[in-house]
C-alpha positions as CSV (number, residue, x, y, z in Angstrom):
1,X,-11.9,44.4,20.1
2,X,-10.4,42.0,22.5
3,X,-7.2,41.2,22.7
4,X,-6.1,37.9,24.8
5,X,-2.1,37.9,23.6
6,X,0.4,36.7,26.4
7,X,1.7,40.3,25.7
8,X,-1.1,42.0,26.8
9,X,-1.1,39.5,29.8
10,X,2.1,40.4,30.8
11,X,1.8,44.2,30.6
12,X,-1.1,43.6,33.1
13,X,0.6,42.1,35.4
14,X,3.5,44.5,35.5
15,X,0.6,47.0,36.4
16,X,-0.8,49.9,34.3
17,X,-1.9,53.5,35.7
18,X,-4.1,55.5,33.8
19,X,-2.1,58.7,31.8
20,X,-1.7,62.0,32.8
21,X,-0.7,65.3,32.1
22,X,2.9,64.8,30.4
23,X,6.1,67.0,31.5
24,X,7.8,67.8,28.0
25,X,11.0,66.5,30.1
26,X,9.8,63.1,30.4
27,X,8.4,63.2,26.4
28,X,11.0,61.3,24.0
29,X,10.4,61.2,19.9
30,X,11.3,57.9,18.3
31,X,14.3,58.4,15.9
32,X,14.7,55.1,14.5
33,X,12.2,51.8,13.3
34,X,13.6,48.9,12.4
35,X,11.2,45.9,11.3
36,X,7.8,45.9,12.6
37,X,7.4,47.5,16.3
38,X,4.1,49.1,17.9
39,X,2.8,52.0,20.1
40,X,0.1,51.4,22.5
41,X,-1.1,55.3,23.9
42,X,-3.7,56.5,25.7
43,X,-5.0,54.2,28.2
44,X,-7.8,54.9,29.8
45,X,-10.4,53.2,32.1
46,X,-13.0,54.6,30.1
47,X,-13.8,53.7,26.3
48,X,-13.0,56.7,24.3
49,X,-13.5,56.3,20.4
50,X,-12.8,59.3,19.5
51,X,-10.0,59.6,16.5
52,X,-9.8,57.9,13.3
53,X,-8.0,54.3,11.9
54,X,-4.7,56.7,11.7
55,X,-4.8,56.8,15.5
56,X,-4.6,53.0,16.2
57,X,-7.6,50.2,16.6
58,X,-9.3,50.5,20.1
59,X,-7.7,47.2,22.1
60,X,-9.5,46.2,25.5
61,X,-8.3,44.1,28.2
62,X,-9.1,43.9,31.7
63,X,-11.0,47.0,32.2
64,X,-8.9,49.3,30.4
65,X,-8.4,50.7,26.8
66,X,-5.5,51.3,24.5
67,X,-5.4,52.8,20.9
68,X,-2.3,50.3,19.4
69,X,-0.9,51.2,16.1
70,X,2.7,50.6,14.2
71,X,5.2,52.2,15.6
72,X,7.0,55.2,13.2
73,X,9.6,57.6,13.3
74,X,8.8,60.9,14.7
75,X,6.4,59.6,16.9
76,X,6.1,60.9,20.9
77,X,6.3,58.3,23.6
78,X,4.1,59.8,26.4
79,X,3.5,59.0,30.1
80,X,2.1,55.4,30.1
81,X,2.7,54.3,26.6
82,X,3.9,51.2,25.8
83,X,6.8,50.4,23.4
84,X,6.9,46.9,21.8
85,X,8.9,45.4,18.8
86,X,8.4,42.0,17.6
87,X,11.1,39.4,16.8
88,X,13.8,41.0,14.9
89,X,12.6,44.4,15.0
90,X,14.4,47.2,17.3
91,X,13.9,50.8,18.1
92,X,15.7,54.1,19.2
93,X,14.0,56.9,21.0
94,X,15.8,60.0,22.6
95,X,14.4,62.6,24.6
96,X,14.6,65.9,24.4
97,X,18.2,66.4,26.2
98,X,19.8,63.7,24.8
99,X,18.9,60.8,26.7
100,X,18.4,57.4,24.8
101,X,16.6,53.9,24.9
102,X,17.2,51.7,22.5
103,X,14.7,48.6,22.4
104,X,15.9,45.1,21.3
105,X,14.3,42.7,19.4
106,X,11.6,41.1,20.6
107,X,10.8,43.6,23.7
108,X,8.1,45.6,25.4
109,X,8.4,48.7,28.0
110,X,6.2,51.4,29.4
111,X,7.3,54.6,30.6
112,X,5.1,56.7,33.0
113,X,5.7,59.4,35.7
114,X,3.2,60.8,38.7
115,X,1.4,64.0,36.6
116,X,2.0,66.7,39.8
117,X,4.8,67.6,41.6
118,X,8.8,66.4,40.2
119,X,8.2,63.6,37.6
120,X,10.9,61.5,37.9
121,X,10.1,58.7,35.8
122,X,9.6,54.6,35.8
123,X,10.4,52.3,33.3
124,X,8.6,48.8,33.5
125,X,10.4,46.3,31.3
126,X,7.7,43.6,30.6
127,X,10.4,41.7,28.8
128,X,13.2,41.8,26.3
129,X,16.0,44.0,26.0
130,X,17.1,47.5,26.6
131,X,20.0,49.5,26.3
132,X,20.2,53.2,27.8
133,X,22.4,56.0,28.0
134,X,20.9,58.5,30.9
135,X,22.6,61.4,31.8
136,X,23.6,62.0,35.8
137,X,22.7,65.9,35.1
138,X,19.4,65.3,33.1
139,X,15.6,64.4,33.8
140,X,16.0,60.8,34.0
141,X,18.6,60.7,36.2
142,X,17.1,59.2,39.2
143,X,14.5,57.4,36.4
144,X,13.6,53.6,38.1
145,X,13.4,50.6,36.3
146,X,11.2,47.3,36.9
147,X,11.3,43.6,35.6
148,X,9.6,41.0,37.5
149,X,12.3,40.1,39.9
150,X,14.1,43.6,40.2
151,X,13.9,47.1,40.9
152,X,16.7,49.4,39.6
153,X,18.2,52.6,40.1
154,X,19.8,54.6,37.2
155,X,22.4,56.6,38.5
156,X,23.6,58.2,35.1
157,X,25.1,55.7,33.2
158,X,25.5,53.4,30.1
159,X,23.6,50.2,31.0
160,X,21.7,47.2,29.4
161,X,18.7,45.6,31.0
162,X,17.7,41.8,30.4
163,X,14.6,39.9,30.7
164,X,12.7,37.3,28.9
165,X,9.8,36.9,30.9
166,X,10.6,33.7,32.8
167,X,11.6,35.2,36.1
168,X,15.5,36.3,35.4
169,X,17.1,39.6,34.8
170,X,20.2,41.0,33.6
171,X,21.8,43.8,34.2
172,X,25.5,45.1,32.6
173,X,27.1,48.1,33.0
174,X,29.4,49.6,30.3
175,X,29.6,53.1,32.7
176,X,28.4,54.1,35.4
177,X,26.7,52.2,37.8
178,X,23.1,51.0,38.9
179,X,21.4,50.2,42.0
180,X,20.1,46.8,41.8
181,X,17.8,45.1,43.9
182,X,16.0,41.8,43.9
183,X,12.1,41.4,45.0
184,X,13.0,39.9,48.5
185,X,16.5,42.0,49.9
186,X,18.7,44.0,49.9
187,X,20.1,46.3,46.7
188,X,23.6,46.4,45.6
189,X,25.4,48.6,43.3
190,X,27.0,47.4,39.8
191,X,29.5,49.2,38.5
192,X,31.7,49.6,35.1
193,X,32.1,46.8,33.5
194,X,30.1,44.3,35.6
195,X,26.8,42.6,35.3
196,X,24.1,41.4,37.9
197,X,21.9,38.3,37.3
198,X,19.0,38.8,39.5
199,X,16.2,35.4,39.8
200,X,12.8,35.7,41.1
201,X,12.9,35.4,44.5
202,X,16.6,36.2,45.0
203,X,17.8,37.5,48.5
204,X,21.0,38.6,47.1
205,X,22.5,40.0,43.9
206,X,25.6,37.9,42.2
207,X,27.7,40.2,40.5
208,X,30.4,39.1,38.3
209,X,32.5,41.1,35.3
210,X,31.1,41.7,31.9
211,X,31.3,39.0,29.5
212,X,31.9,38.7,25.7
213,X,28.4,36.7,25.6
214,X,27.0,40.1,26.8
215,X,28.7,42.1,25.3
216,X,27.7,40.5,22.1
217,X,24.2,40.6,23.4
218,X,24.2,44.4,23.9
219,X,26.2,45.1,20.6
220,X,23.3,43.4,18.7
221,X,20.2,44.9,20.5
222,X,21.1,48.4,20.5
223,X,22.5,48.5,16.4
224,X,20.4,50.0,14.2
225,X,21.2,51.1,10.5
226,X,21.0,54.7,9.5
227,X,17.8,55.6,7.5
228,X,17.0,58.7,5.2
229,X,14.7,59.5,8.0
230,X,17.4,60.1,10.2
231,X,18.2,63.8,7.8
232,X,14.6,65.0,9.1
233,X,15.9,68.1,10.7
234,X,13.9,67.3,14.2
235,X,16.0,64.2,14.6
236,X,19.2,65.6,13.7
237,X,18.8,68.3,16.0
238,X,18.0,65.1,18.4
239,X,21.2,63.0,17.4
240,X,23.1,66.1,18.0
241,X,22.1,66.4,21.4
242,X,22.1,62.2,22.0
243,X,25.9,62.8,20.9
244,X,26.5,65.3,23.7
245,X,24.9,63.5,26.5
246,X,27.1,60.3,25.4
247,X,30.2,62.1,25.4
248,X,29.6,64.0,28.3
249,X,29.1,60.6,29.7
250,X,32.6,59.2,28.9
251,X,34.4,62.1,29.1
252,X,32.9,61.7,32.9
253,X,33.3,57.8,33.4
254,X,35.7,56.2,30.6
255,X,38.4,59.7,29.1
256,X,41.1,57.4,28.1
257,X,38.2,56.1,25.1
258,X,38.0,59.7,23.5
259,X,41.2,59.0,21.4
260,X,39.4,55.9,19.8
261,X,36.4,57.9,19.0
262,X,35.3,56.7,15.3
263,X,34.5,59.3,12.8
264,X,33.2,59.7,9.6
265,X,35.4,61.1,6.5
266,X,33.8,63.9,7.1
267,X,35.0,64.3,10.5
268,X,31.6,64.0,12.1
269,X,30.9,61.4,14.6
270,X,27.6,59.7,14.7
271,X,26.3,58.9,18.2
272,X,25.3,55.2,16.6
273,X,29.3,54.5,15.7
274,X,29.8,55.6,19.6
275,X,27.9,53.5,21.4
276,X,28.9,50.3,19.2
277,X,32.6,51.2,19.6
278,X,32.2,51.6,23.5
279,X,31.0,47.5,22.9
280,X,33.7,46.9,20.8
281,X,36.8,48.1,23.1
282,X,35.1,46.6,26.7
283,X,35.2,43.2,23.9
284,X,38.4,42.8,23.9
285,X,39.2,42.5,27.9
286,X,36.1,40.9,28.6
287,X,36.4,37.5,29.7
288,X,34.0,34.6,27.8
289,X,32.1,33.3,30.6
290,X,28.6,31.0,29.3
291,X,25.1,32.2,29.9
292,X,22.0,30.2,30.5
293,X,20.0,32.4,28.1
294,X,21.8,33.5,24.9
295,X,20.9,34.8,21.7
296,X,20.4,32.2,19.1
297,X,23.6,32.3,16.3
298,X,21.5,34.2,13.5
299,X,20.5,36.9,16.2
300,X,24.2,37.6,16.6
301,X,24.4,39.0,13.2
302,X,24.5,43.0,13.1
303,X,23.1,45.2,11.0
304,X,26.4,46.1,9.1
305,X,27.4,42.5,8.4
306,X,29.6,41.6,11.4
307,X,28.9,38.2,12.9
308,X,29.7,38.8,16.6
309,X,29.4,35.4,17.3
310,X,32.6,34.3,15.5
311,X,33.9,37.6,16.2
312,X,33.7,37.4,20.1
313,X,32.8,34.2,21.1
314,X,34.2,31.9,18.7
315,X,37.7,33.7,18.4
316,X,37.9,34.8,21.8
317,X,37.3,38.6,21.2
318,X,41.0,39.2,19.2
């Protein structure tokens, strides 16, 4: 089967490397599906047709092969496998410590990692959006990230990565900070609250304060709504330690939010209410400043009803 998509395209020319042996470190289980989103796993340079339907169809292109199947909960992401949802769709994976991407609508990443020695990880964002919470004492803490027109350096932090494909990326901060650099020059740090608009070609980095119009972006790409699969005992155990990590995180960068920390009746708090209240509160200071690229008005809409685009940009975030 070949497959001549512009997706495919793109993932070859972000680069592909054959996969190896996986650390369990670097391993993360996908906790949550929403809409229709796929897995492409072990590519090879050789055809290998071993495995059933249930595994994925056998997709060839330039040289090297991938078994691609729907994306499900449960499932492992392993050293060079690609993530992709289509439009409207998004994703949550966390690894094993607590770590978390969450993958926006209409996105693609790989993750892979050298097989000996340390594996400290590399994400390549083909394009689309990503949200992550890393911790500065886990795995992933020096993990690199690459769009076409930047390289990135997580140093433990709450950030949001985007890129549609045409030679721009964004980069906000909500805590933290990450080293940004463009193709051509030199890298600079962005901090709390700021983002970084890097262009292909760029010699420097701009770097200006978080807006509403991100904000609203993030809030939107990273929401998922709460299944019944989320009470299979694997991924609570998970969300448990997901929680941890992200208030480790801003008891570290941001204390003064723990006394707005949103809880359940039941006095539980779910690491999903977290991160979209951390969105919420940086909201409300965040100055309204227009973007070239935006998500379109029906995009804006969350999964629990909230249209952020009258809430934030239309009303001025109050």
């Amino acid at each position: 089967m070949k497959l001549t998509h512009p997706f495919l395209i793109s993932l070859l020319v972000m680069g592909f490397a054959t996969e190896g042996f996986a650390s369990d470190a670097q391993v993360a289980t996908v906790a949550q599906v929403e809409g229709r989103a796929q897995i492409f796993t072990r590519p090879s340079k050789k055809l290998d047709t071993r495995g059933g339907s249930d595994e994925g169809v056998i997709a060839s292109f330039e040289g090297e092969y991938y078994r691609v199947r729907d994306l499900k909960t449960s499932d492992r992401v392993e050293n060079g496998n690609v993530v992709r949802t289509f439009p409207g769709a998004k994703a949550k994976v966390i690894y094993d410590n607590g770590d978390q991407i969450y993958v926006g609508p209409g996105s693609s990443y790989r993750i892979l990692w050298k097989s000996e020695g340390k594996a400290t990880p590399e994400i390549r964002l083909a394009y689309g959006r990503i949200r992550g919470v890393i911790s500065k004492e886990g795995p992933r803490r020096k993990v690199i990230i690459r769009t076409r027109s930047a390289v990135m350096g997580v140093r433990g932090t709450d950030f949001f990565i985007a890129d549609e494909g045409q030679g721009e990326t964004s980069v906000s901060v909500l805590r933290g900070a990450v080293e940004v650099a463009p193709s051509q020059g030199k890298a600079t740090v962005v901090g709390t609250g700021m983002t970084a608009e890097v262009a292909t070609r760029s010699v420097e980095v701009p770097v200006r304060k978080i807006s509403k119009e991100d904000l609203g972006e993030i809030r939107v790409a990273s929401s998922l709504t709460v299944t019944k699969d989320a009470q299979k005992e694997e991924l609570k155990a998970l969300e448990k330690k997901a929680l941890e990590v992200t208030l480790k995180d801003i008891r570290t960068y941001q204390p003064e939010l723990l006394k707005e920390i949103p809880q359940q009746a039941s006095g539980e708090v779910l690491v999903a209410d977290l991160n979209s209240k951390v969105v919420d509160i940086a909201a409300v200071q965040a100055p309204s400043i227009p973007k070239k690229r935006r998500p379109g008005i029906e995009e804006l809409k969350s999964p629990d009803g909230v249209d952020y685009y009258e809430k934030y940009f239309q009303s001025g975030g109050h």
